[in-house]
Structure formats: structure tokens, C-alpha cells
N, C-alpha and C positions, 0 to 999 in steps of 0.2 A: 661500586658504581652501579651497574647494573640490580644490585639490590636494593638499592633507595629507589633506583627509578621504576621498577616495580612495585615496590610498597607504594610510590608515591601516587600511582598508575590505580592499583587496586584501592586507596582512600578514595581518589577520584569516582570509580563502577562506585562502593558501596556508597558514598554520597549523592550522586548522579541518581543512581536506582531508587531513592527517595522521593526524589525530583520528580520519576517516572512515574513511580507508582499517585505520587500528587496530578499529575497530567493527566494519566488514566482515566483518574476520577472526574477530571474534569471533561476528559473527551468521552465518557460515558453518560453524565447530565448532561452538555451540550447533545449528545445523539437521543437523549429523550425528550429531550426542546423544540428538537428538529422532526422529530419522529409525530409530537403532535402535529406540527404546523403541517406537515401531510397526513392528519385522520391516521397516520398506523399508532396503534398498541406497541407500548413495548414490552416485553417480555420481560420474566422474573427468575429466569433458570439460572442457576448458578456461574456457568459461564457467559451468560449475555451480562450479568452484573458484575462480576470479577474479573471475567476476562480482559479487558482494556487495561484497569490498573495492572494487574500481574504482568500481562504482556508489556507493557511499557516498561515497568519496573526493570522487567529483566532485561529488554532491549535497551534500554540507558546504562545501563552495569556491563550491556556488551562493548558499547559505544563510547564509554568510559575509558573502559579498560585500554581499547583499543587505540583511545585519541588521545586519549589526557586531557586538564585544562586547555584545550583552544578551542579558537573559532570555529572550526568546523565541528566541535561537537553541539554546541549550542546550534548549528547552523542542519548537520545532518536530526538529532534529536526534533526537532522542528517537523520535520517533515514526517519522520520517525510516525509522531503521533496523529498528521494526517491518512497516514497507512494503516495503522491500526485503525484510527475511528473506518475509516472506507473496508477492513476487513471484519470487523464485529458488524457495520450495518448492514452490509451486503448480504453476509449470511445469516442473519436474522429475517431482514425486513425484503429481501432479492431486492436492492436501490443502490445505487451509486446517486449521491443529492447532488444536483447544480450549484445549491449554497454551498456543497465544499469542493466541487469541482475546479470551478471557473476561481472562486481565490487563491486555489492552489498552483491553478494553469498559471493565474499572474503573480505571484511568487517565486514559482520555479522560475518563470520567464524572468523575472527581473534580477534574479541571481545567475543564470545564463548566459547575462550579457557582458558577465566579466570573466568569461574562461573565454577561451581562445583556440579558435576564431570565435568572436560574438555570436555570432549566427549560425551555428552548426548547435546549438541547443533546437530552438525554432524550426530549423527544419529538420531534425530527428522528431520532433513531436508531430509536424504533419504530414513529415512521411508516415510514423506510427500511427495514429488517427486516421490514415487514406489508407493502410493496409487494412484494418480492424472494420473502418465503415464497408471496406467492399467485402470483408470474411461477412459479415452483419448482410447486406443484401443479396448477396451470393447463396446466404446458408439460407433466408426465408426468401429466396425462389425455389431452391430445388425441396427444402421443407414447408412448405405454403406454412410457417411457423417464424417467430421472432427463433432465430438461432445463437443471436448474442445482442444483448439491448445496448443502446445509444450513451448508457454509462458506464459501459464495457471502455466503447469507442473515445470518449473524452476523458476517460481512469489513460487511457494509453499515451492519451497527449499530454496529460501532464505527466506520465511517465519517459518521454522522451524529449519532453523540454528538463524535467530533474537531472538524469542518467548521461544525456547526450549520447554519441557516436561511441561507439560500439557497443555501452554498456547496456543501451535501452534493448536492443539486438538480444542479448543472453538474457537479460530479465524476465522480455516475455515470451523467448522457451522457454524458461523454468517455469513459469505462470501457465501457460500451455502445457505443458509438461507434467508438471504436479495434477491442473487439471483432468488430461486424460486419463492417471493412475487412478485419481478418486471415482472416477465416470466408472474404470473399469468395475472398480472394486462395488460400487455401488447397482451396477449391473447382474453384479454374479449374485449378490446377496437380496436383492431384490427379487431377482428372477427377471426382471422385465424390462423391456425399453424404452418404457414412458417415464417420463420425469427429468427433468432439468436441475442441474447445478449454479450456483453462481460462478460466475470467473473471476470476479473481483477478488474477492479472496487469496486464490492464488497467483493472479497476478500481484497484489500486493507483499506479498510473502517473496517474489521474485525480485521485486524492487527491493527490498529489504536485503536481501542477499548481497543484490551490486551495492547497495546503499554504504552497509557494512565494510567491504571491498574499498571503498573510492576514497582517497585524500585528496 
């Protein structure tokens, strides 16, 4: 028994991760479509152009594996590939875009309305949005500097309208988290203390984590 439903588990990832890698593709032309419509360049580095399909790829064969045929795989992969596109443009282009913000804020939100309680999505996301804008004006008073930009801030709301109650919580320590590791390492090897990271990225890689996690 247990053997079927593995095998059956494992058709699902290697079929799935096709899917993925087809999604990639297309969340990496969409991010150069986009990328015009705001004057940026996009890049030709190996991973700004493989990156997404690969990463999708593999992340659907996790997502696979993990769910099987259901709803919720079609339903978490979805978002899956809003993450990655928000993690390859972030650290390319330093942007979180309001064209994939706000249709993801109402996505998540209209899937949030059927867990329960309704409304404990909604305000996990603007509790997380009121933590993040006050980190954001907080940090550029005492650094007369942007210390986390306004697509930090609305990446978290629709991270806590997806996640909800408690999971949005651990997502973004680990996005936090991951972040200061790279800040250090990027310190030491530097030498210096000028220069900024994006957070997006790691915050996205945190969601991904609880994402993985949640049935």
C-alpha cells in the first residue's frame, strides 16, 4: 500500500515539475514585459534567465511529492510562482512591482476567506504590513536612508493575508533571518558597510518554507 502511494506521489513531482519548469518560463517573459513597462533592462546572466524555470521546476516536484493530485497543489503551486517571480525580480531589478503585488494581495485575500475564522487572514496581513511600514520609517529616521522600501512592506501583506496566524509570524523570521546571515557574510567579504540587500528575496524563500509546511 504504502508503495503505490509513493510511486503514485513521485509520478505526480516528476509530472508536476514539468508544469514548473513550463511556469518558470513563463514567469520569466512576463518579468521582462514588466521589466520594460518600468525602463529597467533585464539581464542575461545565466541565473536571471534559468533561474525561475529551474526553481519552479524543482519547487512543483516538492509540492508534488508532498500533496499529490489535489486541490491544494494546484492552489499552493499558484502562489508558489508568484514567489519566485517576486524572488528573481527583487534581486535583479531591487523592486517588488505593484502589478504583482496588489493581484496577489487579492488572491490571497479571496482564498482567506474560506479558512476559519474568515478574517484572521486580513488581519495577519495588516498587522504584518503595520509592523514592516513602521520597521521602513523607523529605519530611515535614524538612517536619514530608505531602510526597507514600500515593496518590502506590501510583499508582507500579502504574505500574511497567504500564511495567516502564526505561520506568517515564522515566515518572516526566516526572511529576517536568512536576510541578516547574507548582510553578514556580504559585510565581512566586502570589507564595508555601504551597500544594501533586497529583502524580498528572503522574505520570499520564508514563505516558501511555511508554504511547503501548510495543508
Amino acid at each position: 500500500m504504502n508503495t503505490v502511494f509513493d510511486l503514485s506521489h513521485v509520478l505526480v513531482a516528476v509530472a508536476w515539475a514539468l508544469v514548473g519548469a513550463a511556469g518558470g518560463w513563463l514567469v520569466r517573459w512576463g518579468s521582462v514585459r514588466l521589466a520594460k513597462l518600468e525602463d529597467l533592462e533585464s539581464g542575461t546572466k545565466w541565473w536571471q534567465v534559468w533561474g525561475p524555470p529551474i526553481a519552479s521546476a524543482l519547487l512543483f516536484a516538492a509540492f508534488g511529492f508532498e500533496l499529490g493530485a489535489t486541490w491544494l497543489l494546484l492552489l499552493h503551486s499558484i502562489f508558489g510562482l508568484i514567489l519566485v517571480q517576486v524572488f528573481f525580480f527583487d534581486l535583479e531589478h531591487r523592486l517588488i512591482l505593484d502589478r504583482v503585488s496588489f493581484p496577489a494581495m487579492g488572491l490571497a485575500l479571496a482564498v482567506s476567506i474560506f479558512n476559519h475564522p474568515w478574517w484572521a487572514g486580513l488581519a495577519t496581513g495588516l498587522g504584518a504590513g503595520f509592523l514592516f511600514a513602521l520597521i521602513a520609517v523607523i529605519g530611515a529616521l535614524i538612517f536619514k536612508a530608505e531602510a526597507m522600501g514600500f515593496g518590502d512592506v506590501k510583499l508582507a501583506v500579502f504574505l500574511g493575508l497567504l500564511l495567516g496566524w502564526p505561520y506568517t509570524v515564522t515566515a518572516l523570521f526566516y526572511g529576517v533571518f536568512l536576510a541578516g546571515v547574507v548582510s553578514i557574510v556580504y559585510v565581512i567579504w566586502k570589507r564595508s558597510l555601504k551597500g544594501t540587500i533586497a529583502y524580498g528575496p528572503y522574505l520570499a524563500v520564508g514563505a516558501l518554507i511555511l508554504l511547503f509546511q501548510m495543508r
